[in-house]
C-alpha positions in Angstrom: 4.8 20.4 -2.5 2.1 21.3 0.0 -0.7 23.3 -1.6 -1.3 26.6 -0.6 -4.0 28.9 -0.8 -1.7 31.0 -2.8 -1.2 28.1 -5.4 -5.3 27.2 -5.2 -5.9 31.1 -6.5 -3.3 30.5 -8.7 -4.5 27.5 -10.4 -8.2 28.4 -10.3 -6.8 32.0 -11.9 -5.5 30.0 -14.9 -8.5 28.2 -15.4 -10.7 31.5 -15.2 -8.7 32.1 -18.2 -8.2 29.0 -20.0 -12.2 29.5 -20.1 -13.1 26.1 -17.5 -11.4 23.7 -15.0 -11.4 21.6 -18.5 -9.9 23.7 -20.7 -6.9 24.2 -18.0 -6.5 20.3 -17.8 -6.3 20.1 -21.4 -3.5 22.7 -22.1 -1.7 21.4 -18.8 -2.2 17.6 -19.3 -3.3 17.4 -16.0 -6.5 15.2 -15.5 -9.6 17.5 -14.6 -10.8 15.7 -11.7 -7.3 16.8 -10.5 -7.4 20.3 -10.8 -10.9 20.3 -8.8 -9.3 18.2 -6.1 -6.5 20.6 -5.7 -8.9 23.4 -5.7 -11.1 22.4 -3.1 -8.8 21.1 -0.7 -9.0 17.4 -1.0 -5.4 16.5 -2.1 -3.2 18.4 -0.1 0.0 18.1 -1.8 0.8 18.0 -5.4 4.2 16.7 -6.8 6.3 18.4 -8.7 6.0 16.6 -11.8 2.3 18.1 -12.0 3.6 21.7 -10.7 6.0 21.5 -13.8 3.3 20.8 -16.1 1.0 23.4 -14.7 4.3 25.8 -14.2 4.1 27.6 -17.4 0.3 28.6 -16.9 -0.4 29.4 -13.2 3.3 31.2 -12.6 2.1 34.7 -13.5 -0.7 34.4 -11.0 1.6 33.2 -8.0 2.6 36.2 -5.3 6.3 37.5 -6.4 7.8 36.1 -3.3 6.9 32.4 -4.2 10.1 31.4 -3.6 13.3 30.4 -5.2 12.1 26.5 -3.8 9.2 26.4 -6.3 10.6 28.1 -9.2 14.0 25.7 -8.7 11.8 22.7 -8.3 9.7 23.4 -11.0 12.2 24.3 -13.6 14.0 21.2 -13.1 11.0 19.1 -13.7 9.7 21.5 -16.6 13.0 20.8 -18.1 12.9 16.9 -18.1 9.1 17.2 -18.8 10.1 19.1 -22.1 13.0 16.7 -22.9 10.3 13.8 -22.2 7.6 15.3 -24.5 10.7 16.4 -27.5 11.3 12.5 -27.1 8.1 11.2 -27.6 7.5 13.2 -30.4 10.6 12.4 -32.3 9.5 8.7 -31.7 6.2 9.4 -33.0 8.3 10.6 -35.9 10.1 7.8 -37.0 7.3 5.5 -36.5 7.5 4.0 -32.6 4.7 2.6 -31.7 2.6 2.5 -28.0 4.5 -0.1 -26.5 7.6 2.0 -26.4 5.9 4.9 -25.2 4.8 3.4 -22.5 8.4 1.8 -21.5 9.2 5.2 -21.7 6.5 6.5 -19.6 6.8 4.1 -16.5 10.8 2.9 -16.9 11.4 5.8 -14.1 9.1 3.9 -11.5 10.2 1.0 -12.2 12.5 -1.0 -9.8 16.1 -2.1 -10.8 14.2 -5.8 -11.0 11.5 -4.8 -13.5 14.1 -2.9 -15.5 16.0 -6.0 -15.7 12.8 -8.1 -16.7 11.3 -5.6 -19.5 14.8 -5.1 -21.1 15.7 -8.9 -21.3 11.9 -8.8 -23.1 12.6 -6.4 -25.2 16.1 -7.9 -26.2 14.0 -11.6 -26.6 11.8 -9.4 -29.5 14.4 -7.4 -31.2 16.4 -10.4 -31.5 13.1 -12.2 -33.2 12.7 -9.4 -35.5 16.7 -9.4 -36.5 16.6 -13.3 -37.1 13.5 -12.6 -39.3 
């Protein structure tokens, strides 16, 4: 999504009232050095995995006639963000530890060939453990 100057008041609007550039990047997740790029004009698109994650905080601040496109993009990736977040929790939960979280964080990059290679891993260290 290209970033207007719409979204730019937006985003620096919801950090006027999270208190800092800093306290925005903390309740959004999104790396601070981040926000000020997208403020001053030196990234000039922002995907909308970070437009979900920032979604929730900057939408009152965006003009009413945003436009269905953001709102539908952004709900679909708020969504799966959610789902993601519900998931890692519920691993945390029952004990999973930081290798699986981060399979589950980079699995959707991944090509079909890595998937292959990190599954067949995975399957080589479950088996140890069951023969254990």
């Amino acid at each position: 999504m290209i970033i207007t100057d719409e979204l730019k008041r937006a985003i620096s609007q919801a950090c006027d009232e999270a208190g800092s550039q800093s306290a925005f990047a903390k309740k959004t997740g999104v790396k601070q050095q981040n926000v000020n790029r997208y403020l001053n004009g030196l990234v000039k698109e922002m995907s909308p995995y970070i437009l979900a994650k920032m979604w929730p905080h900057i939408y009152r601040f965006m003009p009413k006639d945003c436009g269905a496109e953001i709102l539908s993009i952004s709900n679909e990736y708020q969504d799966k963000y959610m789902i993601f977040v519900l998931m890692q929790k519920t691993l945390n939960d029952i004990g999973a530890d930081s290798l699986f979280f981060n399979i589950m964080t980079y699995w959707y990059g991944m090509s079909e060939e890595k998937k292959k290679e990190v599954f067949k891993q995975i399957y080589l260290i479950a088996n140890q453990a069951k023969d254990k």
